[in-house]
C-alpha positions as CSV (number, residue, x, y, z in Angstrom):
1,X,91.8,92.7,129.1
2,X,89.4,89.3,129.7
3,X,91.6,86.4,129.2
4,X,89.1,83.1,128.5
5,X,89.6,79.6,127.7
6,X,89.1,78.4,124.2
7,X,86.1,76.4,125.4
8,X,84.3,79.6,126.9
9,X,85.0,81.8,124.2
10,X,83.0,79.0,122.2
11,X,80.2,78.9,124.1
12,X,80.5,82.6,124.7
13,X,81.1,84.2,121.2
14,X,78.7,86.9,120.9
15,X,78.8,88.2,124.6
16,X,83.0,88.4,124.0
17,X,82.8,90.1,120.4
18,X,80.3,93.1,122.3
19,X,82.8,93.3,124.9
20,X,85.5,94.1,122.1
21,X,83.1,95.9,120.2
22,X,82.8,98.0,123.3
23,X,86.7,99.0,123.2
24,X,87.7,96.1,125.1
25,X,90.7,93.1,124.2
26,X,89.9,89.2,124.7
27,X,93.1,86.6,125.3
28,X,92.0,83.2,124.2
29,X,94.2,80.5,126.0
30,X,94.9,76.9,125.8
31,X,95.1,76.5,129.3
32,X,97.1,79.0,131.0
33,X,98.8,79.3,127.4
34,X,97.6,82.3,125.3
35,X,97.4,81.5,121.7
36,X,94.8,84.4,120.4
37,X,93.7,87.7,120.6
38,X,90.2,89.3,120.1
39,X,90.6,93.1,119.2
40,X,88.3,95.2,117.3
41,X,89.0,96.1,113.9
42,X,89.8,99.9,112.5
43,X,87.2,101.2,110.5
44,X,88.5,102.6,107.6
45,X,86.8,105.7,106.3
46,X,85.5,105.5,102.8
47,X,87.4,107.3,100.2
48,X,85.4,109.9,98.1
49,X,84.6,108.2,94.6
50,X,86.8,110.1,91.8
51,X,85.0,111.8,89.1
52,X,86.3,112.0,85.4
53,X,87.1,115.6,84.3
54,X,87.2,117.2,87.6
55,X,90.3,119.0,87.0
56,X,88.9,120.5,83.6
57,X,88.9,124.8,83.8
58,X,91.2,124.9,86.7
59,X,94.1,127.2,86.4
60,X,97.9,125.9,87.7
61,X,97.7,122.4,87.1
62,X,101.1,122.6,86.0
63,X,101.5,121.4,82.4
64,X,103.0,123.6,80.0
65,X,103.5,123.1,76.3
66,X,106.9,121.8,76.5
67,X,106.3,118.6,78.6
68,X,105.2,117.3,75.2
69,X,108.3,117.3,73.4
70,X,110.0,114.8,72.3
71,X,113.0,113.8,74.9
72,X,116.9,115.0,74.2
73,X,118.9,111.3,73.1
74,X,121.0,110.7,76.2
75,X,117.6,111.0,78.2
76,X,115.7,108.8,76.0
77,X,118.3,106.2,76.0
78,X,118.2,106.5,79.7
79,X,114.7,105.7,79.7
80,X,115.8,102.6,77.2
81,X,117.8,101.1,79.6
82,X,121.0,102.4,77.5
83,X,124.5,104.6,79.1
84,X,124.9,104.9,82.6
C-alpha cells in the first residue's frame, strides 16, 4: 500500500492509477491524515443477452394445465388483500 499526499497524487495521477491497475492500493492523505483510497475496480463479467423463445420445445418446464384455472375464493381474496 503507497500512501501519498493529495498534492502528489495530483501531479502523479496516471503513474498512481497503473500502480492500482497493477493490483496495488493508494492512501491519499491530508497530511499525515488519510481521507481517500485508490483501489481498482471489479470487473463485472458481461451477462449473456436473453433471447425470446429460447425455452420453446423443451420438455419439463413445469407448467401443466391446471396453473390456469381460475383461483378457489379464500385464495383469491387473499390475493385481494381480504381475511387473514
Amino acid at each position: 500500500m503507497t500512501v501519498v499526499t493529495i498534492h502528489y497524487a495530483k501531479t502523479n495521477l496516471s503513474r498512481l492509477l497503473a500502480e492500482v491497475e497493477a493490483g496495488g492500493e493508494v492512501v491519499i492523505a491530508r497530511g499525515k491524515t488519510p481521507v481517500a483510497r485508490l483501489v481498482q475496480e471489479p470487473v463485472e463479467t458481461p451477462k449473456p443477452k436473453r433471447q425470446a423463445g429460447m425455452w420453446k420445445g423443451r420438455e419439463g418446464f413445469g407448467l401443466t394445465e391446471s396453473f390456469f384455472d381460475p383461483l378457489p375464493d379464500d385464495e383469491l381474496a387473499l390475493w385481494n388483500g381480504e381475511g387473514d
